[in-house]
C-alpha positions in Angstrom: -9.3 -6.5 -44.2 -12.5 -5.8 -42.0 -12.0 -9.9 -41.5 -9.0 -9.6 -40.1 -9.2 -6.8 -38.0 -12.2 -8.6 -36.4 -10.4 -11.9 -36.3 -7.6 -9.8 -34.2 -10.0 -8.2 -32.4 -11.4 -11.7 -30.8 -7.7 -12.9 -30.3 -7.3 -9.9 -28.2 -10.0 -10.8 -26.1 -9.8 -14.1 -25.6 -5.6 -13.5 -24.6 -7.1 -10.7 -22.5 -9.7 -13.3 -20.8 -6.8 -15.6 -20.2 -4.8 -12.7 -18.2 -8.5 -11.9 -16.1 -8.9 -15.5 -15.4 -5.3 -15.9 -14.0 -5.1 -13.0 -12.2 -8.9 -13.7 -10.4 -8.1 -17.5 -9.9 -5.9 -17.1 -6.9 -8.2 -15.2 -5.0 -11.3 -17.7 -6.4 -9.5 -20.9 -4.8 -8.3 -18.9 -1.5 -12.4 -18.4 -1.2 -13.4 -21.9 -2.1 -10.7 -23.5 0.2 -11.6 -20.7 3.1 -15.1 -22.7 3.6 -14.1 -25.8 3.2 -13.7 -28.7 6.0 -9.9 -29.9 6.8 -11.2 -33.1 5.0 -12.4 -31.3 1.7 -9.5 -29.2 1.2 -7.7 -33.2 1.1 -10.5 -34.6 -0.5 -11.1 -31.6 -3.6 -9.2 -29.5 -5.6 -8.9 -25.9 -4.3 -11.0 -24.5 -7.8 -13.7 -26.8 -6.6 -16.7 -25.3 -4.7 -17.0 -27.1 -1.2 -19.0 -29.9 -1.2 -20.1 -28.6 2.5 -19.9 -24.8 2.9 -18.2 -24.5 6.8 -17.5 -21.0 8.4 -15.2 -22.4 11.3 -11.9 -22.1 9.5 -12.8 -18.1 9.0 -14.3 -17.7 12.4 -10.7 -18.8 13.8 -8.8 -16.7 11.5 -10.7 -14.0 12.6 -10.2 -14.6 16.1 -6.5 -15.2 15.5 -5.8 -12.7 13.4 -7.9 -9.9 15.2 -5.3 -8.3 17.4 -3.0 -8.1 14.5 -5.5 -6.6 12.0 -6.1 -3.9 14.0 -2.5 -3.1 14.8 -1.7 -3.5 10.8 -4.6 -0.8 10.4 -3.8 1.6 12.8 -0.2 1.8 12.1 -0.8 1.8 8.2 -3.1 4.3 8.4 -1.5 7.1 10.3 1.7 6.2 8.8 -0.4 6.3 5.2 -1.6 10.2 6.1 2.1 11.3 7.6 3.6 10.2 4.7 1.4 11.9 2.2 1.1 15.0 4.1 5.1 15.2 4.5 5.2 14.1 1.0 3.2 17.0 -0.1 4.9 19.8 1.9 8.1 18.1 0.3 6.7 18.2 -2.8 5.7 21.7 -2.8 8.9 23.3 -1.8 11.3 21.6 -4.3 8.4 22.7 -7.2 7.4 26.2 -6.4 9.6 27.4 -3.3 13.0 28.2 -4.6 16.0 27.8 -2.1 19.5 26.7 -2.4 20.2 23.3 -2.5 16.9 22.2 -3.6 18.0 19.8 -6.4 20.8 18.2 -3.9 17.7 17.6 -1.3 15.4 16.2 -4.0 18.4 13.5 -5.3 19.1 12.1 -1.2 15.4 11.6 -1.2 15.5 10.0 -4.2 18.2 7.5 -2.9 15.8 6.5 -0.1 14.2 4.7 -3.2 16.4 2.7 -4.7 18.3 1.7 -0.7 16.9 -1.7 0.4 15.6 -2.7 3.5 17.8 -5.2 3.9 20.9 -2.7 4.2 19.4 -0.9 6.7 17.4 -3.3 8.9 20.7 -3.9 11.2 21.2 -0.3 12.3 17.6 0.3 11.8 16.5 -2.0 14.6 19.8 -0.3 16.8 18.1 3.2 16.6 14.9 1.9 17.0 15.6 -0.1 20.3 18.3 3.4 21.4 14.8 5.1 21.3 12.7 3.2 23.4 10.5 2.1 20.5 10.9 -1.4 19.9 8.3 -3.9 19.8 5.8 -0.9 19.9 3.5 0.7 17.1 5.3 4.1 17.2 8.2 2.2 15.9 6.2 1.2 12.4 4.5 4.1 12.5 7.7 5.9 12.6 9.9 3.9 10.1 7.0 2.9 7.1 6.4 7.2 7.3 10.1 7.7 6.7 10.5 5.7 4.0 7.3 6.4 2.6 8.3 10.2 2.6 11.1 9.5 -0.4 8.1 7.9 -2.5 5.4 10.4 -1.8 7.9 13.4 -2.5 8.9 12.2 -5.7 5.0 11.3 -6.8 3.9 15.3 -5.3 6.8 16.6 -7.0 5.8 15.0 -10.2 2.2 16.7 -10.0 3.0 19.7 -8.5 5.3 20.5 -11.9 2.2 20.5 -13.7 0.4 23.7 -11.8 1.6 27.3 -13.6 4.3 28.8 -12.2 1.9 32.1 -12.8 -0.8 30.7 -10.7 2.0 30.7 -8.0 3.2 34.3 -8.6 -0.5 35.6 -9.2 -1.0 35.0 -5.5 2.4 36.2 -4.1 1.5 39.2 -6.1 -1.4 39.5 -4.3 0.4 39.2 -0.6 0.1 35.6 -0.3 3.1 33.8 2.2 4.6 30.7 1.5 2.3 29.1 3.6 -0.7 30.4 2.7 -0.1 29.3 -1.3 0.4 25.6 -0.1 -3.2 25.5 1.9 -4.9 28.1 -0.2 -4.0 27.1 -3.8 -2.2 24.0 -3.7 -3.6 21.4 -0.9 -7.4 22.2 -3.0 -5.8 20.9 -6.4 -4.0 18.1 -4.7 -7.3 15.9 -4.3 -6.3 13.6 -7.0 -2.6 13.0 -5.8 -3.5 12.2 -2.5 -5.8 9.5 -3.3 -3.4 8.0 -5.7 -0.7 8.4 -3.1 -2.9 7.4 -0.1 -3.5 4.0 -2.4 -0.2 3.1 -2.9 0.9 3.9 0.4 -1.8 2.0 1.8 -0.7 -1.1 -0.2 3.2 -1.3 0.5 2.8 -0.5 4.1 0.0 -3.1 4.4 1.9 -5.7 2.4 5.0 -4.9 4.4 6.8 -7.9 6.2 10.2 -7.4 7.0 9.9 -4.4 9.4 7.0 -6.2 10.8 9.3 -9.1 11.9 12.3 -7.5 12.7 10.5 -4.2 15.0 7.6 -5.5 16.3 7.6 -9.7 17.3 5.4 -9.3 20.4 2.0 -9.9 20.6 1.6 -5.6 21.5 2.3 -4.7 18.4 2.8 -7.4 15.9 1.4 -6.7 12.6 -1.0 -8.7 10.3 1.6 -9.9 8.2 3.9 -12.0 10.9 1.1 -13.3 12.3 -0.4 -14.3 8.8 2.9 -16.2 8.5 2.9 -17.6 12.1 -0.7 -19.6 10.7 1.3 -21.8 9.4 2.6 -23.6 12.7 5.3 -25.4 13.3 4.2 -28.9 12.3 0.8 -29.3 10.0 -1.5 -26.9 8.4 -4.3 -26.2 8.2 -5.1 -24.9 4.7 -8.7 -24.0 5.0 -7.7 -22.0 8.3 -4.9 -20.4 6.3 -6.9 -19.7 3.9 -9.2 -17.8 5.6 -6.6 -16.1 7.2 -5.5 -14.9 3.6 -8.2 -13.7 3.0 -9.2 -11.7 6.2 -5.9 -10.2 5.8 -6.8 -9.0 1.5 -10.3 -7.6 2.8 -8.8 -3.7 3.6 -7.1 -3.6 0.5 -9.7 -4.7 -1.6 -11.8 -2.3 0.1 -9.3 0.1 -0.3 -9.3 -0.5 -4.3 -12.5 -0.9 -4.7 -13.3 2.3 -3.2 -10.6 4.5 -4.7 -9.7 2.8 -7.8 -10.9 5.1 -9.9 -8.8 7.9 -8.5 -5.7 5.8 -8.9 -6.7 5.2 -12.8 -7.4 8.5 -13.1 -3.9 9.7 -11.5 -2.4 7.1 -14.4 -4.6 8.7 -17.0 -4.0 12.5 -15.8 0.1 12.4 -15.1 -0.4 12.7 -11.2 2.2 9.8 -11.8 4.8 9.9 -14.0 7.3 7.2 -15.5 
């Protein structure tokens, strides 16, 4: 038996080695081609190292794509800390504030989920442009904080269901407002949450693409994303330019995971999200 559980033991690793490998190899050949020549990335296959290491191709994604990275990271950032703060607040008051209508409120949010862009882009871009916002940052800023609200209320009210009901009515008892509980007691136990929330915020709004295109095409306030895509060009391309590109554009969010992956395991591991 000891044989056999050992023998399943190696099979395990070696399917989970298989799963690492093709999950890493993408972001191995976007490297290897990213310092390649325009005649090695014809002459070698991507997995290949390049026969002579170049640093063009990612000093003219970097140029190109500069404008556009900062946009992407300003808009995704403050849209990132709205989100998660409204979230929050949400969260709070459909857990521990009891009012009327609570469970109607929670469900519309919830709907915000499971709506697709797509249904809404069309009279999204009308309201946006009736505002004065279009083409701007304020307008990505505004829409990736609305959407992300339904997402971040659902993941705050998930955690917030696990905090005693007594440690709420200790404090009331005490004098404590409504207010006063939610900066007091809750924001200091809501550490965890917001890093798990922050990260996955981060991610969607980052990876985002279609509000990108369809609310901000100029050159003011176009994010990372469109002009990513616009590296292609009309005619040829450049792969090891493109390349580079990709990867300029991956570096904040495997920052981002590298930094605070742990908290977002730990949110798994603790139930600050919940299936």
């Amino acid at each position: 038996m000891s044989g056999f559980s050992d023998l399943k033991r190696v099979l395990l690793y070696i399917i989970l080695t298989l799963f690492a490998i093709a999950a890493v190899l993408p972001l191995y050949t976007d490297i290897t081609t990213a310092f390649k020549t325009l005649a090695d990335t014809f002459l070698t296959l991507p997995i290949q190292l390049p026969p002579t290491v170049t640093f063009e191709p990612m000093a003219e994604a970097f140029y190109k794509l500069l404008a556009p990275l900062a946009h992407s990271l300003i808009f995704t950032s403050i849209a990132t800390v709205l989100s998660c703060l409204l979230g929050s607040i949400n969260g709070y008051l459909l857990t521990k504030v009891k009012f009327p209508g609570s469970n109607i409120v929670f469900l519309l949010l919830s709907l915000g989920i499971f709506l697709p862009y797509q249904v809404v882009i069309v009279p999204l871009v009308i309201v946006v442009s009736a505002l004065g916002l279009y083409n701007t940052l304020w307008a990505l800023i505004l829409v990736h904080t609305i959407y992300g609200v339904t997402v971040t209320s659902l993941l705050f009210r998930n955690f917030y269901g696990l905090i005693p009901d007594s440690l709420i009515m200790a404090a009331k008892t005490d004098g404590a407002g409504t207010w006063q509980i939610y900066q007091r007691i809750i924001l200091p136990l809501s550490v965890l949450p917001f890093m798990v929330t922050a990260v996955l915020q981060f991610t969607s709004i980052w990876n985002d693409f279609l509000f990108g295109v369809t609310l901000a095409l100029g050159p003011s306030a176009q994010p990372a994303s469109v002009a990513l895509a616009n590296l292609l060009g009309t005619t040829t391309v450049s792969k090891n330019t493109l390349m580079a590109g990709a990867l300029w554009y991956s570096l904040p969010v495997l920052l981002i995971y590298t930094l605070l992956g742990k908290y977002l395991v730990r949110g798994y591991m603790s139930g600050a999200i919940k299936g």
